[in-house]
C-alpha positions in Angstrom: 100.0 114.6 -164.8 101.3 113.9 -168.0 99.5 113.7 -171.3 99.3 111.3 -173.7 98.8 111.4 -177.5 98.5 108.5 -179.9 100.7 108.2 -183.1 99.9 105.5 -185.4 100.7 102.7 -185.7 100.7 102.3 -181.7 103.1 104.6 -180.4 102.9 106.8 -177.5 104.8 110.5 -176.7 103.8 112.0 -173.8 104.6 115.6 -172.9 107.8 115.2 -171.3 109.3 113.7 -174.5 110.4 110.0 -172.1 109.4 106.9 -174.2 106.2 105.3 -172.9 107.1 101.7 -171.4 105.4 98.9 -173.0 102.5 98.6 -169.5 101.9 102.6 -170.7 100.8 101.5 -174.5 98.9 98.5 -173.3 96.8 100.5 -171.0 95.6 103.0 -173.2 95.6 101.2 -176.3 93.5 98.5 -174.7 91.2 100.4 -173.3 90.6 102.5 -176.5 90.8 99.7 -179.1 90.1 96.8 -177.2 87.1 95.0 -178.6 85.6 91.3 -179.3 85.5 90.3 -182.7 85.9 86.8 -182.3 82.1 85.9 -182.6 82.1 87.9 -185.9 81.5 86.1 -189.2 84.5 86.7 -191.7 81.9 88.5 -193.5 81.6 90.6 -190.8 84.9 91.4 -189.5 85.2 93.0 -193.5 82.0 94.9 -192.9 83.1 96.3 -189.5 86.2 97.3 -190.7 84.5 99.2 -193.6 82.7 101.2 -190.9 85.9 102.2 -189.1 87.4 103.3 -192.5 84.6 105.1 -193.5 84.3 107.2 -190.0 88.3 107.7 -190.4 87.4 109.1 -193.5 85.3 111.4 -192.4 87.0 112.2 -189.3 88.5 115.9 -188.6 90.7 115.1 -186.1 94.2 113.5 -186.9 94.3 111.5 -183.8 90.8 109.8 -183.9 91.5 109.0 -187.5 95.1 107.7 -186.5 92.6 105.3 -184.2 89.7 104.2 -186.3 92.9 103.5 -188.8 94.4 101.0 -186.1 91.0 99.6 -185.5 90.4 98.8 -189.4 94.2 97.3 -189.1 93.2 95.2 -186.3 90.0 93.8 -187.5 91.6 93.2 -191.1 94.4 91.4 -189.2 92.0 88.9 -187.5 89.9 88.6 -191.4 93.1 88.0 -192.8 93.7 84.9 -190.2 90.4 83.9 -190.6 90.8 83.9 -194.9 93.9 81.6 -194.8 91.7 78.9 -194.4 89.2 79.6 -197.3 89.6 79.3 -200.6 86.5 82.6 -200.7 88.4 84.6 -203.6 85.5 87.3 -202.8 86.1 87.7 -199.0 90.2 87.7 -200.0 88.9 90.5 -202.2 87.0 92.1 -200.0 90.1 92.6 -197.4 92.5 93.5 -200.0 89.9 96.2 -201.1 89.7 97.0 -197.5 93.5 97.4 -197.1 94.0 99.7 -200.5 91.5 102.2 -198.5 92.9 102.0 -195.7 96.9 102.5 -197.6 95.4 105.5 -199.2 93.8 107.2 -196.2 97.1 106.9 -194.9 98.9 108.2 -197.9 96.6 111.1 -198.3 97.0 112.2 -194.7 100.8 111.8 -194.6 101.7 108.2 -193.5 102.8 107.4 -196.9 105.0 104.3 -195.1 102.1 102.8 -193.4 99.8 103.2 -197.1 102.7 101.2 -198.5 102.9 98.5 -196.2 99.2 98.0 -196.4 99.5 97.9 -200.8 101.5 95.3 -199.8 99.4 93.2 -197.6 96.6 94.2 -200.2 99.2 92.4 -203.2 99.8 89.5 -201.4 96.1 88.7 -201.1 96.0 88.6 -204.8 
């Protein structure tokens, strides 16, 4: 049996060092980060993904924070659709907020790449 362990943003090594194939990362990462948000208020969505940055924050294991980090990445993804079509400067705030947490979480635990491409997103929302 071989072992999986999750890398952020979504890639896979397993214990015999082959690449995971693309059905691989969709079974686990679907089954760990699968969840509805689509009956969420914007509002919401930018609370939720508050929470998972907050429990990454506080989290003592590398790979669980790895996840909760792709969870807050996935719901600000779906905020970020969502805020295209308002002109809400708060809830655009709100997310951009969200992604400078989430950019240094990342930088302070190594994944100074990922933090930058999130001060990005976070510029872009003004």
């Amino acid at each position: 049996m071989r072992m999986l362990t999750l890398v952020f943003p979504c890639i896979l090594h397993h214990s015999t060092q082959q690449p995971p194939t693309i059905v691989e990362k969709k079974k686990v990462f679907g089954s760990i980060i699968s969840s509805p948000r689509g009956n969420l208020s914007l509002q919401q969505v930018i609370h939720l993904a508050n929470v998972y940055l907050e429990n990454a924050a506080k989290s003592t294991d590398p790979d669980i924070l790895l996840v909760l980090c792709h969870d807050v990445e996935v719901s600000l993804f779906q905020a970020k659709k969502a805020a295209k079509n308002t002109e809400d400067k708060a809830m655009r705030y709100g997310i951009a907020t969200v992604y400078i947490g989430l950019g240094d979480l990342l930088d302070h635990h190594g994944h100074g790449n990922e933090a930058k491409a999130f001060y990005k997103k976070s510029d872009k929302l003004g």
